[in-house]
C-alpha positions, 0 to 999 in steps of 0.5 A, a space after each residue: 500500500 506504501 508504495 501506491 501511495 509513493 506513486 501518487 504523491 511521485 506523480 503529484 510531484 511531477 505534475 506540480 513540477 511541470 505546472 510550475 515551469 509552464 508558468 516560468 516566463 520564457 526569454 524570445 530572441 526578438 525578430 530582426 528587421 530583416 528576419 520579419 521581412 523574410 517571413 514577409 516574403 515568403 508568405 506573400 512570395 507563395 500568392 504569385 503577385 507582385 508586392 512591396 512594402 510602403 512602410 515598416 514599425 516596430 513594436 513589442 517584440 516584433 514588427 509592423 508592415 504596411 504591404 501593397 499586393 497587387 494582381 495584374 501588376 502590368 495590365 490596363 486594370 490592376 487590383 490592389 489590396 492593402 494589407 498591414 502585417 504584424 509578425 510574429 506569429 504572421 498575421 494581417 489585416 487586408 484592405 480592399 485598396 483598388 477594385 475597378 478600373 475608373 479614371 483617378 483624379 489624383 494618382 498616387 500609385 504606380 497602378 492608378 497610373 496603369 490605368 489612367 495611362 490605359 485610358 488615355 491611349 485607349 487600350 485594353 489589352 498590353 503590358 504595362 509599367 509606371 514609375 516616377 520620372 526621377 528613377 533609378 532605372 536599373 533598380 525599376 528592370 526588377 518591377 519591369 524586365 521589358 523596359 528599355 532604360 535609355 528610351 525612357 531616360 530619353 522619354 523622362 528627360 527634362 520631366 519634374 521628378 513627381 511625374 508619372 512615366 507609364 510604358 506600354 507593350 502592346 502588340 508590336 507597339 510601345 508607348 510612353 505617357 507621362 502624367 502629373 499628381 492630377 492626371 495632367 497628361 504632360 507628354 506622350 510617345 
């Protein structure tokens, strides 16, 4: 009977034990930049659309990040959602951001600048790249493999830096369009 006993209180002791250090606080080595941003990519890597981020925080023990993920990156109508990341564990909040495929007045984004260059050469079919006239063109071959850097250094050339440059493929024909915040067109070719 002692020895029963002897099990059960062995046992209680053993459960205490372990009760105890789950409660023990555990020190986590905090995220890195880098490593959040590589967590980052490859949850959105994995979704086969085009991404980048706007801006990054830190907070308690990890990070924050405002991402633009955009499908149809280079076409006449790309939609893009909003996403703010919190990481670790990976989580976010999506945001409908662009969803159709009217004319901006103001054009913020590089894919409001895709659809209203569109529109204004009336196309609904090619593809298509828009980035500021102050550049860094190699830099941009990333975002856009097709683009020819000196014909849109050429293009760019004399333009202010906050003017939108969009680049157009379609069928055997490239054009350029540049547009200003309003959507202003400033020059075409």
């Amino acid at each position: 009977m002692w020895i029963v006993k002897g099990y059960f209180v062995l046992a209680a002791l053993l459960l205490a034990i372990l009760l105890l250090y789950s409660f023990i606080p555990r020190s986590q080595t905090p995220l890195s930049e880098e490593q959040a941003k590589a967590f980052l990519a490859q949850d959105l890597d994995s979704l086969n659309v085009d991404w980048r981020v706007l801006g990054s925080s830190k907070s308690d023990g990890g990070w924050n990040f405002d991402v633009l993920v955009t499908q149809n990156a280079h076409s006449p109508c790309p939609t893009v959602e909003r996403r703010l990341y919190t990481l670790p564990p990976v989580s976010f909040r999506p945001e409908a951001f662009i969803t159709s495929c009217y004319e901006r007045e103001k054009i913020l984004f590089r894919e409001e600048a895709l659809i209203n260059s569109a529109k204004t050469l009336g196309i609904s079919d090619g593809y298509g790249c828009a980035f500021k006239a102050d550049a860094n063109w190699r830099e941009e071959k990333s975002y856009c493999p097709s683009l020819d850097e000196n014909a849109v250094a050429s293009f760019a050339s004399g333009l202010p830096a906050g003017t939108w440059i969009a680049v157009w493929n379609y069928g055997s024909t490239t054009s350029y369009v540049a547009l200003d915040e309003d959507n202003n067109v400033l020059k075409t070719a």
